[in-house]
C-alpha positions as CSV (number, residue, x, y, z in Angstrom):
1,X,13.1,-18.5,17.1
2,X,16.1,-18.1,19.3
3,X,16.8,-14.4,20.2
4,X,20.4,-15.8,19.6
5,X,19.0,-16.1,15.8
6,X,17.6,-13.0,15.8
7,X,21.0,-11.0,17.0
8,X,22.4,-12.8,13.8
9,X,19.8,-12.0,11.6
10,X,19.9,-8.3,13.1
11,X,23.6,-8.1,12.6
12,X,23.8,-9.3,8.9
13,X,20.7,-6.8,7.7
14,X,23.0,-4.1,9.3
15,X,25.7,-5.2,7.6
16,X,24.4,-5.4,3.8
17,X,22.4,-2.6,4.4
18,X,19.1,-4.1,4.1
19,X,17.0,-1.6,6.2
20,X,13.8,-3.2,5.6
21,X,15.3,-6.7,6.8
22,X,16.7,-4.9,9.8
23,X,13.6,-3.4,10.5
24,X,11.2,-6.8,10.0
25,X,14.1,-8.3,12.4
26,X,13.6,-5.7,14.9
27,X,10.2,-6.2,15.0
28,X,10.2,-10.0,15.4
29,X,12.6,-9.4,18.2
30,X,9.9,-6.9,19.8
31,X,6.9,-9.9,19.6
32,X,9.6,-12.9,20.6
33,X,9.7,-10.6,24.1
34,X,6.3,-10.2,24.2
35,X,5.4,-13.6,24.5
36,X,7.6,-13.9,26.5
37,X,5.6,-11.6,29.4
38,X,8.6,-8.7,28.4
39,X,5.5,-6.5,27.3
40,X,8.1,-3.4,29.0
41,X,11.0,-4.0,26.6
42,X,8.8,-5.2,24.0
43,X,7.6,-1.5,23.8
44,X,10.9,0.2,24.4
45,X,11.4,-1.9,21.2
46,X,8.6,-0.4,19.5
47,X,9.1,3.0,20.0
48,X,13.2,3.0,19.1
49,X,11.9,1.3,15.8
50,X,9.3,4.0,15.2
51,X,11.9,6.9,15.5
52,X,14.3,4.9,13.3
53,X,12.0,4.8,10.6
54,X,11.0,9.1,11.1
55,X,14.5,9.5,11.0
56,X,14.7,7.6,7.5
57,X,11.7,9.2,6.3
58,X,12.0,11.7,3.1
59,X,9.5,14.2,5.1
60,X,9.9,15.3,8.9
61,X,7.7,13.8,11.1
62,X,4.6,15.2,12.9
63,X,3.0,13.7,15.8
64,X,-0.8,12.8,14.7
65,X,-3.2,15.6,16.1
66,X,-4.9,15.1,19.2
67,X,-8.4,14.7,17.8
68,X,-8.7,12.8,14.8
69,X,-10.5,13.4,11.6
70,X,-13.8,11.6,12.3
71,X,-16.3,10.7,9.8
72,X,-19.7,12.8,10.3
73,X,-22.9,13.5,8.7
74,X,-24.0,12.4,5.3
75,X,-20.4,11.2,4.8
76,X,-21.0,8.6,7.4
77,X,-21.8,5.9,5.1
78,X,-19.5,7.2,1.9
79,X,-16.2,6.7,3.4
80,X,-14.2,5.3,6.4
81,X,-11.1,7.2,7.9
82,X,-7.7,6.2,9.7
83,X,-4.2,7.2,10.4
84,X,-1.6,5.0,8.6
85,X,1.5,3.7,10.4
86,X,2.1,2.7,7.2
87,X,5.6,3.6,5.4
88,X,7.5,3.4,2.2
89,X,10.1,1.5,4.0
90,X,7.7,-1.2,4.8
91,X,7.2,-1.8,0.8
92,X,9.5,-3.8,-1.4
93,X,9.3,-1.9,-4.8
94,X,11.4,-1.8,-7.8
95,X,13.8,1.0,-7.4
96,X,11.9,2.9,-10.9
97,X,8.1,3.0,-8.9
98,X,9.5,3.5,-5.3
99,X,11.6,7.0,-7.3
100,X,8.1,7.9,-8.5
101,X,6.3,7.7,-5.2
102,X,9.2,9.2,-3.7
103,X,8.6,12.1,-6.0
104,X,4.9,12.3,-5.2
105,X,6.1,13.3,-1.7
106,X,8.7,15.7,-2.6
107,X,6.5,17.8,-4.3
108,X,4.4,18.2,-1.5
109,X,7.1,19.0,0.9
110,X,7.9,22.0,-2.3
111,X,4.6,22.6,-2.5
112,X,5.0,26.0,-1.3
113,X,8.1,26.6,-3.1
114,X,6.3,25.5,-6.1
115,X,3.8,27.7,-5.9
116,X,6.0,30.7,-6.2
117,X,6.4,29.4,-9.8
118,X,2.7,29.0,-10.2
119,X,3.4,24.9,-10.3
120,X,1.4,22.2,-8.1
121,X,2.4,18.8,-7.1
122,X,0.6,15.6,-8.1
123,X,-2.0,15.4,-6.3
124,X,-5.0,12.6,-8.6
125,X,-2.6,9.7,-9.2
126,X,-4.3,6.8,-10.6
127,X,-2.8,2.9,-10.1
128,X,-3.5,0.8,-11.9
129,X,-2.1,-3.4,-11.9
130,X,-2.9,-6.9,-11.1
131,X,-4.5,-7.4,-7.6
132,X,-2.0,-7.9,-4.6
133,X,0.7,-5.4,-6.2
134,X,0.7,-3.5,-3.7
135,X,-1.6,-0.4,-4.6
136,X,-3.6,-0.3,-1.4
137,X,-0.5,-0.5,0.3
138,X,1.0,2.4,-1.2
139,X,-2.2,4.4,-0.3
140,X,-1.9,3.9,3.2
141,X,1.7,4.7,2.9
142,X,1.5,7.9,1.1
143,X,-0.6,9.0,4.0
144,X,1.5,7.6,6.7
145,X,4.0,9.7,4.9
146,X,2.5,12.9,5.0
147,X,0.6,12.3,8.2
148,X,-3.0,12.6,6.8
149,X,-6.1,10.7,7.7
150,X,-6.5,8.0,5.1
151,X,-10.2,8.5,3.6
152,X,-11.7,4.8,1.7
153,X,-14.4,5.3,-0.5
154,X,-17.0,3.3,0.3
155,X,-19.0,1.9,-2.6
156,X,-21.8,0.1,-1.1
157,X,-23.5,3.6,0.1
158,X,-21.8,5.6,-2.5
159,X,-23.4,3.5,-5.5
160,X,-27.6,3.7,-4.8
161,X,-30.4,2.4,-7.5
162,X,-32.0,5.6,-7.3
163,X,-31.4,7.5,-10.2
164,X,-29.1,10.8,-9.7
165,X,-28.4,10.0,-6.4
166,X,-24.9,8.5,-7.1
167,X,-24.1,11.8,-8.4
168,X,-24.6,13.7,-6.0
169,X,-23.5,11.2,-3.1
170,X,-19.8,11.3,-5.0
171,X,-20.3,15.4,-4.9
172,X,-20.1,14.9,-1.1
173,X,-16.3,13.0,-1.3
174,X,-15.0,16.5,-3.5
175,X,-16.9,18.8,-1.2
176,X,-15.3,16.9,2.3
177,X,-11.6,17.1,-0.1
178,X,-11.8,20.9,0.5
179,X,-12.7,21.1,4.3
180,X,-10.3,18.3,5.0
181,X,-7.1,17.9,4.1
182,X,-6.7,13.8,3.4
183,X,-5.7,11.3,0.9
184,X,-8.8,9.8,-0.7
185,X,-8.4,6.5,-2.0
186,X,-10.7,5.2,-5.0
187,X,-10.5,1.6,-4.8
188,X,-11.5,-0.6,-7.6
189,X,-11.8,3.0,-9.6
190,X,-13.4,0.7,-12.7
191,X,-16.8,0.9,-10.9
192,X,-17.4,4.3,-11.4
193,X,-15.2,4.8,-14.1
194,X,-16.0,2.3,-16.6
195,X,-16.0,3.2,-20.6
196,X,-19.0,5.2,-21.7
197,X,-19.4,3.2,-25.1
198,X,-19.9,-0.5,-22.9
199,X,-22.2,-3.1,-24.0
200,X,-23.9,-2.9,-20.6
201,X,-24.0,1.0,-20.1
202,X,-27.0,2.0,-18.8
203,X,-28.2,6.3,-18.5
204,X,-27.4,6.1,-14.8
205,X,-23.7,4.3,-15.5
206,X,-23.1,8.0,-18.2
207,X,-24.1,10.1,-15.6
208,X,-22.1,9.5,-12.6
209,X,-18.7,9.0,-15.0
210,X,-19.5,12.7,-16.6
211,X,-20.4,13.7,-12.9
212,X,-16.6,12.2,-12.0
213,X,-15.0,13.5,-14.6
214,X,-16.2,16.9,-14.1
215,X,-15.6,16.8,-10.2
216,X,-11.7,16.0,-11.5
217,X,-11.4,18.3,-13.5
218,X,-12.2,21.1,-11.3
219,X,-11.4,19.4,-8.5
220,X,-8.6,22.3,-6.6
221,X,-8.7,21.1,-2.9
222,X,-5.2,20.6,-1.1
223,X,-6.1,16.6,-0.6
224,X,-4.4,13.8,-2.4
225,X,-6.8,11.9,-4.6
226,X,-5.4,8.0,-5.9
227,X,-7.6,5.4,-7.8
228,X,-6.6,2.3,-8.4
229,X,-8.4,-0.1,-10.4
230,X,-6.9,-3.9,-11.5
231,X,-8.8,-3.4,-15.1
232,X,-7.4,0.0,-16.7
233,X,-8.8,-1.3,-19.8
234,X,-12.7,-0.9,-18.6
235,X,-11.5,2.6,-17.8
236,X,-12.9,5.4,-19.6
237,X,-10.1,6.9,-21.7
238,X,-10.9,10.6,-20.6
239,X,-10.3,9.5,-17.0
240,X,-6.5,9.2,-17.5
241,X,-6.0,13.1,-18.8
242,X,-7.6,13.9,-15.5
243,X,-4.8,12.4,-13.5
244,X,-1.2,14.3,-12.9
245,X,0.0,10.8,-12.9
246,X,-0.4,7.0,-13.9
247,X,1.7,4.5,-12.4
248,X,1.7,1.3,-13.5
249,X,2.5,-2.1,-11.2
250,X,3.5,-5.4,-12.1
251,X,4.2,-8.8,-10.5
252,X,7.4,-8.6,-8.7
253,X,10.5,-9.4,-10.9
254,X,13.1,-11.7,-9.8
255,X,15.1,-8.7,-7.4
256,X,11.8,-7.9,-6.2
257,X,11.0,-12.0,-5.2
258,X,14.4,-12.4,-4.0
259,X,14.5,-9.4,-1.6
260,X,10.7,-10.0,-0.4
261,X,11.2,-13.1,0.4
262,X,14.6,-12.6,2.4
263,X,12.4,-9.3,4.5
264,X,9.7,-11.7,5.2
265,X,12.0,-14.9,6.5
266,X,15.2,-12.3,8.1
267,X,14.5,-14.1,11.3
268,X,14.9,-17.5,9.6
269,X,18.5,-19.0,7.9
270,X,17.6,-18.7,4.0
271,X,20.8,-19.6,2.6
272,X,19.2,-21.1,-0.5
273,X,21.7,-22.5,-3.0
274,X,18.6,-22.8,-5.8
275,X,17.5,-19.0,-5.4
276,X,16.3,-19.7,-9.5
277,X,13.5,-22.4,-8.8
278,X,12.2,-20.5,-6.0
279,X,11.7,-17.6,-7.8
280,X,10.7,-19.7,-11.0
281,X,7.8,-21.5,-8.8
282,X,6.9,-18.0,-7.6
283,X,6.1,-16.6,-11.5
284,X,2.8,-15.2,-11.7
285,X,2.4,-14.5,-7.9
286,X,1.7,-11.2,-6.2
287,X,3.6,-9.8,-3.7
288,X,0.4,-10.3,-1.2
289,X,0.7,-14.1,-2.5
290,X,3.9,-14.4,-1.7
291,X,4.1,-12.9,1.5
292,X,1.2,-15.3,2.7
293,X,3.4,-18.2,1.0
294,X,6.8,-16.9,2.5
295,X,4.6,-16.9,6.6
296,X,3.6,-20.3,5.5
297,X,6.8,-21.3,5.5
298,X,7.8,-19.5,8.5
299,X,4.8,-21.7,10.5
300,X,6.1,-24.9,9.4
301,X,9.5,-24.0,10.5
302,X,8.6,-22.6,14.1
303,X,6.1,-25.7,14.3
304,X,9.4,-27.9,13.9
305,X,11.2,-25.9,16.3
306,X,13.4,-25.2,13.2
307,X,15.6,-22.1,12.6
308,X,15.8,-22.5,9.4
309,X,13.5,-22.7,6.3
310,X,14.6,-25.4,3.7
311,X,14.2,-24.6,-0.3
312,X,11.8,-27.5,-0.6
313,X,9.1,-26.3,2.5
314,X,9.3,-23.0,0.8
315,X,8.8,-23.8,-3.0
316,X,5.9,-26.3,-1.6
317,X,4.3,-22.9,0.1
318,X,4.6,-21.2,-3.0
319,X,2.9,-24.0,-5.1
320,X,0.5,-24.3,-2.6
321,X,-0.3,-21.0,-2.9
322,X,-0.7,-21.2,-6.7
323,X,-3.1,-24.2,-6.6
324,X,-5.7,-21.9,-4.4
325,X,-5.7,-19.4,-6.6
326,X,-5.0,-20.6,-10.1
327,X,-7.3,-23.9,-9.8
């Protein structure tokens, strides 16, 4: 991709106000000098975009402590830790969800002014929707926001086949929520949430939901807690009253394919007359799907030392993308 392409594409983001396109632009221009051994200005790049974003961002920005959070002890094996770079301005969400996660945040910048009227912010905010809809994504992105390590459960040492033991491993999560601040993220929540009354329950199964809805219910740390589970329907229904909030995802809409597609591809000319069969081939994806079908693209273009990506390379991506999952 020209960098003379990349000015434009620069340029017209500006211009319609497209931040997120101005942003992917900026960042393509930032690995076009790379590789081109401009590793100096390829940085300088990096850090103008970085402050750009701060600047944007709803809370003001801290630099990460010197000594990260690490993972100790009996927790070792329970859950893994990072810092996010991640940001709400990297996500393409409907303007109804991205006001509710905006909220989320707000109320922990007013936390303290909250608390002079005896009210919290959200803090156990389940998510639940189809795989690839961006609810990992928005973990990682709430902590970015606030600047806190990003703790993953781990299942495979939380869930053990000795009887009790689960218990009292997922104890050891709430306990760590009240020595560190964090945002805990409950993956695939259905696995240790599932409905009490199942065909396949089994004693151990009871005991660990009880044992999560109790440590939810009295749960009081200062951490963020989200769960997200792609099956809300194997949840146990006295899980959702122990969450300040549910928030539901979809597969993107039509403004939602439209505008992902043209972030993805800013680099690229995507003047697309037929904007309606696109988005009709891309029915039924995820945003994850259609970003790997919208870099598909992109490789078939730069492979043909192309500048632009042509409505029948990209609805082939997309269809290609639906045969590998859908077959």
């Amino acid at each position: 991709m020209s960098t003379a392409r990349h000015i434009i594409a620069l340029l017209k983001s500006y211009l319609e106000g497209e931040e997120q396109q101005f942003f992917s632009v900026a960042l393509q221009i930032a690995a076009h000098e790379a590789r081109q051994g401009h590793i100096k200005v390829a940085q300088d790049i990096q850090i103008l975009i970085d402050k750009a974003k701060e600047r944007k961002s709803v809370i003001e920005r801290k630099p990460f402590p010197e000594t990260l959070t690490q993972v100790k002890g009996e927790l070792v094996n329970l859950v893994s830790v990072q810092y996010s770079d991640t940001r709400l301005i990297d996500m393409v969400l409907p303007p109804v969800l991205e006001k509710r996660l905006q909220r989320i945040l707000i109320e922990h910048i007013k936390q303290h002014r909250l608390a002079e009227y005896n009210l919290k912010p959200r803090r156990k905010i389940l998510l639940v929707g189809p795989p690839g809809s961006g609810k990992s994504m928005t973990a990682a992105a709430l902590a970015g926001e606030l600047q806190l390590p990003l703790f993953t459960v781990l299942y495979t040492g939380l869930i053990t086949k000795f009887m009790g033991e689960t218990a009292n491993q997922l104890k050891l999560i709430f306990d760590a929520m009240l020595v560190t601040r964090g945002v805990y993220f409950f993956d695939e929540f259905d696995a240790i949430g599932s409905q009490r009354a199942s065909v396949n329950d089994v004693g151990e199964i009871r005991r660990v939901l009880n044992s999560c809805l109790q440590f939810l219910e009295n749960d009081d740390s200062q951490s963020l807690i989200i769960a997200a589970t792609n099956h809300p329907d194997l949840l146990d229904k006295a899980l959702f009253r122990r969450f300040d909030d549910v928030i539901e995802y979809e597969l993107p809409n039509q403004e939602v394919v439209r505008k992902l597609l043209k972030t993805r591809l800013a680099p690229f000319d995507t003047e697309w007359q037929n904007w309606e069969h696109i988005i009709e081939s891309a029915n039924g994806l995820s945003q994850a799907e259609l970003v790997r079908a919208a870099d598909e693209a992109a490789k078939v273009a730069v492979i043909s030392d192309q500048d632009s990506i042509s409505e029948e390379n990209m609805i082939s991506a997309i269809l290609e993308r639906k045969n590998t999952i859908f077959k």
